[in-house]
C-alpha positions, 0 to 999 in steps of 0.5 A, spaced: 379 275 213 378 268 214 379 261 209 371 259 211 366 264 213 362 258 215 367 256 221 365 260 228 371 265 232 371 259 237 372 253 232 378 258 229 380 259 236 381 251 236 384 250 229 389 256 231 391 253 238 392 246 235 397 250 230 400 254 234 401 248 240 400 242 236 396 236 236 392 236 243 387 232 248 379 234 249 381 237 256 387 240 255 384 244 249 378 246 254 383 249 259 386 253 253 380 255 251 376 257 258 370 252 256 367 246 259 368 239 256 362 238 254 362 245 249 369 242 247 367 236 245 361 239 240 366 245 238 370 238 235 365 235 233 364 239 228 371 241 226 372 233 225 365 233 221 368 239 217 375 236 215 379 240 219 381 236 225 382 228 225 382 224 233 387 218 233 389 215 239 394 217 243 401 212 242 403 213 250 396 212 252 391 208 249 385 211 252 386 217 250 384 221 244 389 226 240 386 232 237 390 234 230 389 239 225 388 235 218 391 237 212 385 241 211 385 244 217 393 246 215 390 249 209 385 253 212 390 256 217 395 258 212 389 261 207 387 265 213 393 267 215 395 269 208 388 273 208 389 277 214 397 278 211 394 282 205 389 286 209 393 288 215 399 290 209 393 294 205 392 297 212 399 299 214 400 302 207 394 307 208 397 310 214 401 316 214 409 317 216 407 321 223 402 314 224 407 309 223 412 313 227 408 312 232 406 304 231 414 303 231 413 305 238 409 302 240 409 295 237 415 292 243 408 293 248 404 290 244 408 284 242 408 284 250 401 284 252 400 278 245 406 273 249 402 273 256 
């Protein structure tokens, strides 16, 4: 469901924090995403040999690196987003009234737990 299947669920994790938190530092994003420094640092590696992401120096900081998503890594967000849209419709049409009934309940929880 994603746009490159050669991206692994932790460089997804990346790309997707960086779109929804925008441009990050090395550390910052370790912290989100519970991993050590130096993991991170191979995670970006790879995302930046890939295309998706760019590292520019910080304008408030001169020793600091500032993560971006690339216009790639834009495009890949939006394909993968666009990806699960289409599958996640195909799911909910197959469901019957009586499901979906259900669904509607319980959506307000879920939308809950996803905001923590």
């Amino acid at each position: 469901m994603q746009a490159d299947e050669d991206v692994t669920e932790g460089q997804r994790s990346v790309l997707f924090a960086l779109s929804n938190r925008g441009p990050q530092t090395l550390g910052s994003l370790s912290e989100h995403e519970r991993v050590t420094p130096p993991s991170m640092n191979r995670t970006i590696n790879a995302l930046v040999a890939a295309g998706l992401v760019t590292r520019t120096i910080a304008d408030d900081d001169a020793r600091k690196v500032k993560l971006d998503l690339s216009d790639a890594g834009h495009d890949f967000i939006k394909e993968t987003k666009r990806r699960r849209d289409a599958w996640f419709t195909k799911r909910l049409a197959a469901l019957t009234p009586e499901q979906r009934r259900v669904l509607d309940e319980v959506t307000p929880i879920l939308r809950e737990i996803a905001d923590q």
